[in-house]
PDBQT receptor file of N, H, CA, C and O in Angstrom, charges set to zero:
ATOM      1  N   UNK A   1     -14.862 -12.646   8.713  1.00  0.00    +0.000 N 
ATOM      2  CA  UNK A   1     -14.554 -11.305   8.260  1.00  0.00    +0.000 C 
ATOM      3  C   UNK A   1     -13.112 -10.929   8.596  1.00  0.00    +0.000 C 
ATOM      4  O   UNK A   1     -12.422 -10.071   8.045  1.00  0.00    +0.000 OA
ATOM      5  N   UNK A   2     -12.722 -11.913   9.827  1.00  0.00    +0.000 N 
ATOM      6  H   UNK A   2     -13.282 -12.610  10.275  1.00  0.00    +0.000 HD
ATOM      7  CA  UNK A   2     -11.493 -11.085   9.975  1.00  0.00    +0.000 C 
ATOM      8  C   UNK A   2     -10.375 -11.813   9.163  1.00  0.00    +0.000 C 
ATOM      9  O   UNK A   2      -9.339 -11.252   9.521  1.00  0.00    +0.000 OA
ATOM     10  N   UNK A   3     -10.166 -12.453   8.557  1.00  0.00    +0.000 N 
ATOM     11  H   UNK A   3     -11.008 -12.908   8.266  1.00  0.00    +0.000 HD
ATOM     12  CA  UNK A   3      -9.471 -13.017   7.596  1.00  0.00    +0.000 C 
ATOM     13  C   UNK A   3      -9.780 -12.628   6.008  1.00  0.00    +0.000 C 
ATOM     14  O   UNK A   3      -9.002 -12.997   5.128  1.00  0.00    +0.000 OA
ATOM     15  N   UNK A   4     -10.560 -12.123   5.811  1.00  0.00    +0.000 N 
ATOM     16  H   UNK A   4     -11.192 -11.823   6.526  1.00  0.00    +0.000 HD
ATOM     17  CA  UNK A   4     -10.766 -11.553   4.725  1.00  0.00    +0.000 C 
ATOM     18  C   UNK A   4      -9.801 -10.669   3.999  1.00  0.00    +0.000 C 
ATOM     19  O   UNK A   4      -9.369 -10.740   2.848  1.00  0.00    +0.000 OA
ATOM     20  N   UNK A   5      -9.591  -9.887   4.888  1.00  0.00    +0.000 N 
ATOM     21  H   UNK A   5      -9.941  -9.829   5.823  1.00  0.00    +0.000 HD
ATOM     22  CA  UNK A   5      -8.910  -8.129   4.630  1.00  0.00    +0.000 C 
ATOM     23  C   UNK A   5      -7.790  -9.111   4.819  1.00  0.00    +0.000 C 
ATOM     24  O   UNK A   5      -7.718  -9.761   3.776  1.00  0.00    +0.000 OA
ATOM     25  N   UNK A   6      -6.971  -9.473   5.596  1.00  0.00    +0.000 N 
ATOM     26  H   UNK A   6      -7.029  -8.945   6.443  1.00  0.00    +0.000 HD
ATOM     27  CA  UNK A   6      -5.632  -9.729   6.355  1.00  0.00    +0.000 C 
ATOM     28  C   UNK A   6      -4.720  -9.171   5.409  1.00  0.00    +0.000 C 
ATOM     29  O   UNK A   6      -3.885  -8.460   5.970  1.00  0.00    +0.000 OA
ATOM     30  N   UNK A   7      -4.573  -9.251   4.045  1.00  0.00    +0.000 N 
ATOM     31  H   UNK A   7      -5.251  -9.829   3.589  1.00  0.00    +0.000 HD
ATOM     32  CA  UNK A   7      -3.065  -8.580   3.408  1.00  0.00    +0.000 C 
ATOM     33  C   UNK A   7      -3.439  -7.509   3.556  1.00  0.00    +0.000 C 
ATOM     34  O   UNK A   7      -2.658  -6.807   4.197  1.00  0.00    +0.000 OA
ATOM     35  N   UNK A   8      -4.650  -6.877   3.118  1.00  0.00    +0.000 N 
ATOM     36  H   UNK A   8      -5.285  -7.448   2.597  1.00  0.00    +0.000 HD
ATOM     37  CA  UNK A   8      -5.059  -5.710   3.048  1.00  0.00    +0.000 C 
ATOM     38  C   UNK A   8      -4.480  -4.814   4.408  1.00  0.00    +0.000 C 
ATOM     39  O   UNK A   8      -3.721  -3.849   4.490  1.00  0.00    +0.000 OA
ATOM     40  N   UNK A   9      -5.078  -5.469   5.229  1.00  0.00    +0.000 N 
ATOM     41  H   UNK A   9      -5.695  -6.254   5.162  1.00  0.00    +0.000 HD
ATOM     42  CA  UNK A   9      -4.697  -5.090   6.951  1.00  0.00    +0.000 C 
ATOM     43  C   UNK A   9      -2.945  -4.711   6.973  1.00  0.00    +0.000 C 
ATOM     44  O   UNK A   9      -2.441  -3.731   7.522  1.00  0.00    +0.000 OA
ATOM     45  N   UNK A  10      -2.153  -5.904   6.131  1.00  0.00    +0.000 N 
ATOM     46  H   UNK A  10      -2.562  -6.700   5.685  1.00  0.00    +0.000 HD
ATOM     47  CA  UNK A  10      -0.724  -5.768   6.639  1.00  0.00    +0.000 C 
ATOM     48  C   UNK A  10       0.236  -4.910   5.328  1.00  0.00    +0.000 C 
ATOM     49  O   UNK A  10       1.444  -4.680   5.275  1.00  0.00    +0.000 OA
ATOM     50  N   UNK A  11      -0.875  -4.581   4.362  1.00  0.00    +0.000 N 
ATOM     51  H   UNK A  11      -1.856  -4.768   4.405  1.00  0.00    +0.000 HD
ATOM     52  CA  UNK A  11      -0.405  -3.193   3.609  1.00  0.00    +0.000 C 
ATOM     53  C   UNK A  11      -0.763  -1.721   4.538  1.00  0.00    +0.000 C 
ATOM     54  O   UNK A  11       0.070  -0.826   4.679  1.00  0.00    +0.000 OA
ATOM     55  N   UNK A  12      -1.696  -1.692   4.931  1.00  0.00    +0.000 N 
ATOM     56  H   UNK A  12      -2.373  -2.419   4.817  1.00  0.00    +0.000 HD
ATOM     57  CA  UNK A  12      -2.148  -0.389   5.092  1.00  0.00    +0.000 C 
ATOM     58  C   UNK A  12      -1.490  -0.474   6.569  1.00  0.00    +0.000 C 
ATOM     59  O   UNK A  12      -1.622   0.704   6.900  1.00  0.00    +0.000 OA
ATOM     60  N   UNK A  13      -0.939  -1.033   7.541  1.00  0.00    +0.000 N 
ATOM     61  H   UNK A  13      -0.831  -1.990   7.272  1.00  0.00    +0.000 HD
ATOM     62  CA  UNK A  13       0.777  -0.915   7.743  1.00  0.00    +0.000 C 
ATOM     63  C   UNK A  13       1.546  -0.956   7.725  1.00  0.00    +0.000 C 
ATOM     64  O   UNK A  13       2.313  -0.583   8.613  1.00  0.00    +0.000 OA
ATOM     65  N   UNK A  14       1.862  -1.519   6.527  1.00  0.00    +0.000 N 
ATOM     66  H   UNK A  14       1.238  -1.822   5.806  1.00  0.00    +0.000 HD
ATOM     67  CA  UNK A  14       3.332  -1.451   5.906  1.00  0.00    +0.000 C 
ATOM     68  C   UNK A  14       3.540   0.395   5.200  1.00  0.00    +0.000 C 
ATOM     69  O   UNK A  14       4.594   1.030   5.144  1.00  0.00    +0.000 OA
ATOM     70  N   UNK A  15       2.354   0.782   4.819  1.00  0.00    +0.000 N 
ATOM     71  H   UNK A  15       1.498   0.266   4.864  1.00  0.00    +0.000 HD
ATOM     72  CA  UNK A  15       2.157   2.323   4.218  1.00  0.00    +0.000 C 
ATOM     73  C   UNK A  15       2.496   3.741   5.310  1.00  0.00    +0.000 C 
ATOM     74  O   UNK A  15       2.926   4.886   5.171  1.00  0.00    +0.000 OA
ATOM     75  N   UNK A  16       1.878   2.625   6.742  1.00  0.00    +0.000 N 
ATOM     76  H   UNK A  16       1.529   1.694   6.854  1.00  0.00    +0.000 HD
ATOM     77  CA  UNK A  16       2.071   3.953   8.110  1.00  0.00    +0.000 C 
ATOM     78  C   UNK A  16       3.503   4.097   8.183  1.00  0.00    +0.000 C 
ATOM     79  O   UNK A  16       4.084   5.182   8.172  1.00  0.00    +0.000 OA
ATOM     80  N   UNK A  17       4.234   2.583   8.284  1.00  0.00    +0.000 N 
ATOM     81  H   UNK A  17       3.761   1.702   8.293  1.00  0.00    +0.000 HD
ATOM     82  CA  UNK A  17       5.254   2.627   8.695  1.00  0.00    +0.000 C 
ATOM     83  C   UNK A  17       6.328   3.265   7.939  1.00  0.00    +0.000 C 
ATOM     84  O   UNK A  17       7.403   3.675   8.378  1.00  0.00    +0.000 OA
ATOM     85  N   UNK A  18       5.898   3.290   6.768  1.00  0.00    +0.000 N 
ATOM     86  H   UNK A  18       5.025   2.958   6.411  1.00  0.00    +0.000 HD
ATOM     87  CA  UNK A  18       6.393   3.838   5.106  1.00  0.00    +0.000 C 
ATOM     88  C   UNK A  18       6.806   5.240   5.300  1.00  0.00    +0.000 C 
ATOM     89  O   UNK A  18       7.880   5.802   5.086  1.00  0.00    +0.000 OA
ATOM     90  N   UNK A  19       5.240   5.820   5.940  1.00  0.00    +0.000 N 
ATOM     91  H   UNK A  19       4.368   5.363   6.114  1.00  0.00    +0.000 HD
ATOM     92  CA  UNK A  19       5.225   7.379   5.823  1.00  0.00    +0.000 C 
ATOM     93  C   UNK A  19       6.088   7.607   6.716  1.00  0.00    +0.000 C 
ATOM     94  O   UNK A  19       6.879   8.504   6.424  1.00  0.00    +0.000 OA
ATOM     95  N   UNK A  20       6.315   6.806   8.341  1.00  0.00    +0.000 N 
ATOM     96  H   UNK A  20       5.673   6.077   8.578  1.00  0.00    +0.000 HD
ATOM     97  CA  UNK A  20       7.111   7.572   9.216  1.00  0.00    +0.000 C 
ATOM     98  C   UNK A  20       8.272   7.163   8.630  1.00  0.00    +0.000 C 
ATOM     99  O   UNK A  20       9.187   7.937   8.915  1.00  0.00    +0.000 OA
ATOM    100  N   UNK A  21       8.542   6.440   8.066  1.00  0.00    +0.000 N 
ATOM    101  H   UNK A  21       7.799   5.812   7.834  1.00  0.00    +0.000 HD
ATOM    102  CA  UNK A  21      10.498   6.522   7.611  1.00  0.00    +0.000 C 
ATOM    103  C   UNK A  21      10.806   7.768   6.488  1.00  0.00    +0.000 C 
ATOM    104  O   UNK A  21      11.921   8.289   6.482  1.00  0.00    +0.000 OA
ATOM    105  N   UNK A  22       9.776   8.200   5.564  1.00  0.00    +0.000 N 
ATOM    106  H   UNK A  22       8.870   7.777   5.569  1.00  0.00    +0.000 HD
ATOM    107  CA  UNK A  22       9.864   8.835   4.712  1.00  0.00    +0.000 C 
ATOM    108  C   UNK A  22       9.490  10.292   4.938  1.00  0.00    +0.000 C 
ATOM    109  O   UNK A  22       9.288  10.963   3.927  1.00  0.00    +0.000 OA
ATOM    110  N   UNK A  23       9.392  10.775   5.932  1.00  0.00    +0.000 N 
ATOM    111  H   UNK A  23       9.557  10.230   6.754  1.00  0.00    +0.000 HD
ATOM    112  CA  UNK A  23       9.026  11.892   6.727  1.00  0.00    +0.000 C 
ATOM    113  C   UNK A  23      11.031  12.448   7.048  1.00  0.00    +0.000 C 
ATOM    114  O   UNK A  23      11.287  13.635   7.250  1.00  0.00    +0.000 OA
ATOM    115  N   UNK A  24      11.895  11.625   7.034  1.00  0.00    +0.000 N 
ATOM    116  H   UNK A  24      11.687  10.661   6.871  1.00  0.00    +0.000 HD
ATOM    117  CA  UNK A  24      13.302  12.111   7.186  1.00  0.00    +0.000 C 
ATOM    118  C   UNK A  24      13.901  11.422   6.045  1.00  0.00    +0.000 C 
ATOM    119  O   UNK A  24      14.923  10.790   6.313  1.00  0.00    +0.000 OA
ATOM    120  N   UNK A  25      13.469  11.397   4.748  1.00  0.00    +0.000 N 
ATOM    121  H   UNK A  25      12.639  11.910   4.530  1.00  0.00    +0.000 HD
ATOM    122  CA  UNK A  25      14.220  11.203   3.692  1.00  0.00    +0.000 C 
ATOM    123  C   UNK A  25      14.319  12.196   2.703  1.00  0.00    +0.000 C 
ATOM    124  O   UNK A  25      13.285  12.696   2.261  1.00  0.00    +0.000 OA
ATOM    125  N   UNK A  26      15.890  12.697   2.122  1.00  0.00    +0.000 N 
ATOM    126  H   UNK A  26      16.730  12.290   2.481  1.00  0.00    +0.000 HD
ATOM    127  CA  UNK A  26      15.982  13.644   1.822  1.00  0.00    +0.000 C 
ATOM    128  C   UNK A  26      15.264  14.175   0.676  1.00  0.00    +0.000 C 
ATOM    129  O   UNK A  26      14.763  13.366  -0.106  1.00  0.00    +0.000 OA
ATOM    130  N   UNK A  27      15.126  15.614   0.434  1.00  0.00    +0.000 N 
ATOM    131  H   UNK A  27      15.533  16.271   1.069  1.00  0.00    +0.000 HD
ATOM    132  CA  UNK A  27      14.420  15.934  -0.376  1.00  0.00    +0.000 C 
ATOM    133  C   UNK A  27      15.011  15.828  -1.618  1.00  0.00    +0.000 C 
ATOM    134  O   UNK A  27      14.407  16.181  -2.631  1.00  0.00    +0.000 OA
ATOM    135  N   UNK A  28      16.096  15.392  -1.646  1.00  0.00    +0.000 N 
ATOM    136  H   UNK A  28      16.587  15.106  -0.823  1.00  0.00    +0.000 HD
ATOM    137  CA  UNK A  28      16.810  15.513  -3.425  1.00  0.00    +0.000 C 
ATOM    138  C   UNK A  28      16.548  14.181  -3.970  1.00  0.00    +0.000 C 
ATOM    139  O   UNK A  28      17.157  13.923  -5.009  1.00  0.00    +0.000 OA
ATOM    140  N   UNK A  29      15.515  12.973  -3.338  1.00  0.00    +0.000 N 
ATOM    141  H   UNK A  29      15.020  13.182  -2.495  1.00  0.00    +0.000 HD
ATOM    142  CA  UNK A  29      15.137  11.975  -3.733  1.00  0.00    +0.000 C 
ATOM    143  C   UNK A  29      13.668  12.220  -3.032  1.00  0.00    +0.000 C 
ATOM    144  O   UNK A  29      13.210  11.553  -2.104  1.00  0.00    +0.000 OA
ATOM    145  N   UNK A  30      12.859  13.646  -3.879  1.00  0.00    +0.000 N 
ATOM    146  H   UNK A  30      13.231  14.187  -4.633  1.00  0.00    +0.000 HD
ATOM    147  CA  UNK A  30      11.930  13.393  -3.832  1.00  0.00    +0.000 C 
ATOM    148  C   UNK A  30      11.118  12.616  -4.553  1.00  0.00    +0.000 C 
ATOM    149  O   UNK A  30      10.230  11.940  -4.033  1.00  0.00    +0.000 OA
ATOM    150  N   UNK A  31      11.365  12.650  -5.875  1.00  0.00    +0.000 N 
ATOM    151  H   UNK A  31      12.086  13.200  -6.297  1.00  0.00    +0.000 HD
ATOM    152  CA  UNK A  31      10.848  11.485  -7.109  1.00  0.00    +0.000 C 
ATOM    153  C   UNK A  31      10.646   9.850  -6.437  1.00  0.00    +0.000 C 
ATOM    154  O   UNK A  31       9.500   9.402  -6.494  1.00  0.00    +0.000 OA
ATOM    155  N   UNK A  32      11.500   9.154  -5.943  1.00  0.00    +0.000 N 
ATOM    156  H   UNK A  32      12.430   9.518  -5.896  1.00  0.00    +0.000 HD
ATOM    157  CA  UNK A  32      11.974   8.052  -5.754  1.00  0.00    +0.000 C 
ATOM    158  C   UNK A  32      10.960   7.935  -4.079  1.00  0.00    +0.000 C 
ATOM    159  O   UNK A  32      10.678   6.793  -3.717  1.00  0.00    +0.000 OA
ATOM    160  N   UNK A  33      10.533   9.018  -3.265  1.00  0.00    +0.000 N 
ATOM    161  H   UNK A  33      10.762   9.946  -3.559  1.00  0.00    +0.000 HD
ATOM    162  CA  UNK A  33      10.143   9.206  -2.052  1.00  0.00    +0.000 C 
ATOM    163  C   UNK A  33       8.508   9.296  -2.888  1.00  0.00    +0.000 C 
ATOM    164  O   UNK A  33       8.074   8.220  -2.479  1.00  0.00    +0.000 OA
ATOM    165  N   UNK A  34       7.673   9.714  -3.528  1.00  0.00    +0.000 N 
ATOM    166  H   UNK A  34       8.025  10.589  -3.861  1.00  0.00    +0.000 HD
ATOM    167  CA  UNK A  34       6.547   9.826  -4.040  1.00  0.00    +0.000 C 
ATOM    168  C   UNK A  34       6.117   8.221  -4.815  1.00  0.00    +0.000 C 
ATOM    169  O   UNK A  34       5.252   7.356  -4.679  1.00  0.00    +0.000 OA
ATOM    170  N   UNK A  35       7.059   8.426  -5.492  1.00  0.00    +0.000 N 
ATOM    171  H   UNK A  35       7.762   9.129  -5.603  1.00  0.00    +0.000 HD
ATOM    172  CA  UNK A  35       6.672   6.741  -6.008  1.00  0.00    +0.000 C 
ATOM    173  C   UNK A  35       6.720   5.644  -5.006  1.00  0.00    +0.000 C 
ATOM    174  O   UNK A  35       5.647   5.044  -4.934  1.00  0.00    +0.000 OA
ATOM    175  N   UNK A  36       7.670   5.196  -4.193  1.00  0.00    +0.000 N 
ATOM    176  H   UNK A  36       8.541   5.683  -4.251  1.00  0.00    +0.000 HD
ATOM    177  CA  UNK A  36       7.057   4.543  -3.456  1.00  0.00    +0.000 C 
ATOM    178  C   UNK A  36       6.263   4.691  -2.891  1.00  0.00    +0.000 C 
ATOM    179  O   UNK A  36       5.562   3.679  -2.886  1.00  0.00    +0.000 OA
ATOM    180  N   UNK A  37       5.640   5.933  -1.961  1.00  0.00    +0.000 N 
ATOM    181  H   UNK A  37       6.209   6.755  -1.965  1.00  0.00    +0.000 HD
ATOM    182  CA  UNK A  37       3.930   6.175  -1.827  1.00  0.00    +0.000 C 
ATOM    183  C   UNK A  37       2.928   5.759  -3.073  1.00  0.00    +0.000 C 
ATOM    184  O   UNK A  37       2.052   4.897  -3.004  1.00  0.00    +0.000 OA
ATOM    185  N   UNK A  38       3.176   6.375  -3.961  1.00  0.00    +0.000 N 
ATOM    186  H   UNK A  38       3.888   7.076  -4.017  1.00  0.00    +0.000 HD
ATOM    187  CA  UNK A  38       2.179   6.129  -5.010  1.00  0.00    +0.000 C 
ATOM    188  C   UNK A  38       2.662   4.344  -5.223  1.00  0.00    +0.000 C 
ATOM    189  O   UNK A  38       1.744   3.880  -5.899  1.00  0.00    +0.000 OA
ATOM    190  N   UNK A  39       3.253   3.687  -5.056  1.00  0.00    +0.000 N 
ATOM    191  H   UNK A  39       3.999   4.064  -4.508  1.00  0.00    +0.000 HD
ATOM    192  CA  UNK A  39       3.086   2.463  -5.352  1.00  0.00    +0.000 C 
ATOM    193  C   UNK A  39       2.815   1.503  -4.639  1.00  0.00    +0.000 C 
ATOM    194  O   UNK A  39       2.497   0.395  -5.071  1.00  0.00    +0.000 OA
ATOM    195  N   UNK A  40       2.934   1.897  -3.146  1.00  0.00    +0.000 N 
ATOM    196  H   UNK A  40       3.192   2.797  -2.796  1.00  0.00    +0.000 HD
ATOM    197  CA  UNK A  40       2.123   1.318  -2.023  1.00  0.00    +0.000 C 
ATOM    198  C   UNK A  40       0.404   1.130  -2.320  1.00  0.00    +0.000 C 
ATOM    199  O   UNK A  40      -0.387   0.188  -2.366  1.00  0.00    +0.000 OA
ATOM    200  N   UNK A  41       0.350   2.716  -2.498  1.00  0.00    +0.000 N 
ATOM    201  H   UNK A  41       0.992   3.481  -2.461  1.00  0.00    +0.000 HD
ATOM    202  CA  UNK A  41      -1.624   2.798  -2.450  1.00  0.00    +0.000 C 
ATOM    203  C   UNK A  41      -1.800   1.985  -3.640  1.00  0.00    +0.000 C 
ATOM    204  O   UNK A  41      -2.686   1.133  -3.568  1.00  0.00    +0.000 OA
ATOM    205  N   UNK A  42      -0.939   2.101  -5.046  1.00  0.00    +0.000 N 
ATOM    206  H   UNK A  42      -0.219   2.793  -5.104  1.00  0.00    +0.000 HD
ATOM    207  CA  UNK A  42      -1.742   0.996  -5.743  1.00  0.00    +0.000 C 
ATOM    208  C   UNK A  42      -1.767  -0.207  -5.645  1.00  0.00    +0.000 C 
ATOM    209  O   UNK A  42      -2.631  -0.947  -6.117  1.00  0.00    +0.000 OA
ATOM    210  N   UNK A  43      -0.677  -0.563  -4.929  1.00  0.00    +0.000 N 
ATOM    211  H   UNK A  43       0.025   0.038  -4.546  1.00  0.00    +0.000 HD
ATOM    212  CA  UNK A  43      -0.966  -1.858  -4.291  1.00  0.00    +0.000 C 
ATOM    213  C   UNK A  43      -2.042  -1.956  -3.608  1.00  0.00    +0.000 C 
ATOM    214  O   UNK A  43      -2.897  -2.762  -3.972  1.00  0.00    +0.000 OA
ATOM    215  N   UNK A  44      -2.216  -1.234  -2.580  1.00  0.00    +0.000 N 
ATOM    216  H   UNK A  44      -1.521  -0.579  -2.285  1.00  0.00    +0.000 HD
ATOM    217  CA  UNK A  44      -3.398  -1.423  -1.752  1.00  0.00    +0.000 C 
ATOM    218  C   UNK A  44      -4.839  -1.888  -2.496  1.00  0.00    +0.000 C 
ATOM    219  O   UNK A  44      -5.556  -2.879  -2.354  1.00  0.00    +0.000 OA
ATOM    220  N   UNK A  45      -4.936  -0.353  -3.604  1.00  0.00    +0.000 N 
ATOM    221  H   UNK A  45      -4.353   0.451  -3.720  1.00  0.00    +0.000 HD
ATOM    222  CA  UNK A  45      -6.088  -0.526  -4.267  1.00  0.00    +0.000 C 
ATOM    223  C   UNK A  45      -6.089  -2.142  -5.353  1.00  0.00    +0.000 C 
ATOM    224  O   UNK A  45      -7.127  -2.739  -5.639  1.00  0.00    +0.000 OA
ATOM    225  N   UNK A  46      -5.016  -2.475  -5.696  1.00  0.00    +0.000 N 
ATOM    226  H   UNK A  46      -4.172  -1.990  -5.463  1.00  0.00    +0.000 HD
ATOM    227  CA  UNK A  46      -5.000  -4.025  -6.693  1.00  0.00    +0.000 C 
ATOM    228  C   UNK A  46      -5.271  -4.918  -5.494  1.00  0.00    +0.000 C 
ATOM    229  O   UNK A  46      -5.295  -6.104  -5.824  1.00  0.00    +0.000 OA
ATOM    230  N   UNK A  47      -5.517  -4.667  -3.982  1.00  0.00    +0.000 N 
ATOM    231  H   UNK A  47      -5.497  -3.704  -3.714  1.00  0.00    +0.000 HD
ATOM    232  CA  UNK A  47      -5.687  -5.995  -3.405  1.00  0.00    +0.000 C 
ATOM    233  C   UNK A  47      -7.406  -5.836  -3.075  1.00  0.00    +0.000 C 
ATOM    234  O   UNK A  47      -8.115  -6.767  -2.695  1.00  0.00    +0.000 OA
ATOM    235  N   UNK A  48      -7.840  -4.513  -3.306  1.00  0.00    +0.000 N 
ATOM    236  H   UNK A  48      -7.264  -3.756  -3.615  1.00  0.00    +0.000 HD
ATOM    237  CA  UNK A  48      -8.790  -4.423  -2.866  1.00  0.00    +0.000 C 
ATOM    238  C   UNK A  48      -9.703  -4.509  -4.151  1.00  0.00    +0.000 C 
ATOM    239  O   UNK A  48     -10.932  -4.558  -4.098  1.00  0.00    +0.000 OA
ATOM    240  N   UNK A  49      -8.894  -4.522  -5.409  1.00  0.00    +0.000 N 
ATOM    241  H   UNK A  49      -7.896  -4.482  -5.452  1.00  0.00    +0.000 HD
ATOM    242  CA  UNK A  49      -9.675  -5.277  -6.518  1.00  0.00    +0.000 C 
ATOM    243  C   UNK A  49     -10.018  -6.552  -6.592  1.00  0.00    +0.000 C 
ATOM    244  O   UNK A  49     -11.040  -7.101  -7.006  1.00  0.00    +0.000 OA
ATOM    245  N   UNK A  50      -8.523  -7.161  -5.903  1.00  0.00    +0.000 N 
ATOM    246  H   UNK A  50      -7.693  -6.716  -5.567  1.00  0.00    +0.000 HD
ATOM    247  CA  UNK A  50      -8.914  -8.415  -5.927  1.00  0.00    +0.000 C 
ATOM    248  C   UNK A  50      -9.813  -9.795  -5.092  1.00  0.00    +0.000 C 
ATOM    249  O   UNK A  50     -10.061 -10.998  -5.164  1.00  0.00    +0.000 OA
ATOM    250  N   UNK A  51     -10.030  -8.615  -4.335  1.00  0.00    +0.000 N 
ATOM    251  H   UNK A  51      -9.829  -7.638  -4.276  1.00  0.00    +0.000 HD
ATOM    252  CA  UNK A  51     -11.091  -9.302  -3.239  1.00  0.00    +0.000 C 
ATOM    253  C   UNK A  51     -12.659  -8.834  -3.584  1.00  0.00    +0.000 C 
ATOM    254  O   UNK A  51     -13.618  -9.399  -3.058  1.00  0.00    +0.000 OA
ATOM    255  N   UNK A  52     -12.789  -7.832  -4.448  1.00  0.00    +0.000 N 
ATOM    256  H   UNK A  52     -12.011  -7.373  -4.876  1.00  0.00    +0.000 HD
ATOM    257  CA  UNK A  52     -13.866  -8.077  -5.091  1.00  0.00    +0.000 C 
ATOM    258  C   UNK A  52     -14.523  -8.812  -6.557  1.00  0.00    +0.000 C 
ATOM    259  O   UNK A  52     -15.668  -8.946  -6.987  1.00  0.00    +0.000 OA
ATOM    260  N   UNK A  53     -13.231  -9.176  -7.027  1.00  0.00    +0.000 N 
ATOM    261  H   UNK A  53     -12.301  -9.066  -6.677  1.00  0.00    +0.000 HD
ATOM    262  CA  UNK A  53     -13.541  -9.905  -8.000  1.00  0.00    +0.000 C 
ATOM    263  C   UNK A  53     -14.343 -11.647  -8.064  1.00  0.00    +0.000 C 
ATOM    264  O   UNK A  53     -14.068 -12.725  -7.537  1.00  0.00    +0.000 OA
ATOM    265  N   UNK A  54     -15.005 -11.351  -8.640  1.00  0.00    +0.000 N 
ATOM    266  H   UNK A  54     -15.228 -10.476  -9.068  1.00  0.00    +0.000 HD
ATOM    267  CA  UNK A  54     -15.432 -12.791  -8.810  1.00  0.00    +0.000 C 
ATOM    268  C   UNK A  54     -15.018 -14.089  -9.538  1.00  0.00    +0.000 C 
ATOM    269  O   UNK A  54     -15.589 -14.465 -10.562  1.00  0.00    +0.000 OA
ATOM    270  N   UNK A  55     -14.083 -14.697  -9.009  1.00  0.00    +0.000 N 
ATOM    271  H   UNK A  55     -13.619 -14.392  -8.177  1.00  0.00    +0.000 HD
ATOM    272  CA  UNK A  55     -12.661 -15.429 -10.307  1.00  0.00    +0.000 C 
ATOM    273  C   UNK A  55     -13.297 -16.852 -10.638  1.00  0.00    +0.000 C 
ATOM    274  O   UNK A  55     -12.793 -17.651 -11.428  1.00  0.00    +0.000 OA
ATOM    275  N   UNK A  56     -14.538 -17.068  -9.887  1.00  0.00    +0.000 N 
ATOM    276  H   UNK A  56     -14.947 -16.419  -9.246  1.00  0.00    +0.000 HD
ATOM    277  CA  UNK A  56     -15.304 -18.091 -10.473  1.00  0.00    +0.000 C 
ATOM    278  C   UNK A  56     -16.445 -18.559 -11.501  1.00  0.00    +0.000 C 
ATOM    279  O   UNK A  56     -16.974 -19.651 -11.711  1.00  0.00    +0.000 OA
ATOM    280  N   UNK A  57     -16.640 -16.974 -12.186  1.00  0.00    +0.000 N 
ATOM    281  H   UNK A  57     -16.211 -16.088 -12.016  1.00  0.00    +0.000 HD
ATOM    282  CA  UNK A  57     -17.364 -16.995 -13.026  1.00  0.00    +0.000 C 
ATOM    283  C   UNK A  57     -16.953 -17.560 -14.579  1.00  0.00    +0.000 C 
ATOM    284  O   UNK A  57     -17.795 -17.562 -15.478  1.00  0.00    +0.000 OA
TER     285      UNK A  57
């Protein structure tokens, strides 16, 4: 089990570490500050598709 998750594991801190840098980035690149959030989590969620997929059928 514990190898399972592992990217999963080293996105969802790469996302903490994300938020604390982006907590002092300016607000006139808020656009550019949202998308990389929003493109982290979909990463997250495409890895967590892909560990439920069944690619041997």
């Amino acid at each position: 089990m514990n190898d399972k998750f592992k990217i999963a594991r080293y996105i969802k801190g790469f996302i903490i570490i994300l938020d604390d840098y982006l907590v002092n980035y300016p607000k006139k690149y808020f656009e550019l500050r949202n998308r990389l959030v929003n493109d982290s989590y979909e990463l997250l969620e495409l890895v967590y598709l892909a560990n439920y997929m069944n690619v041997f059928d």
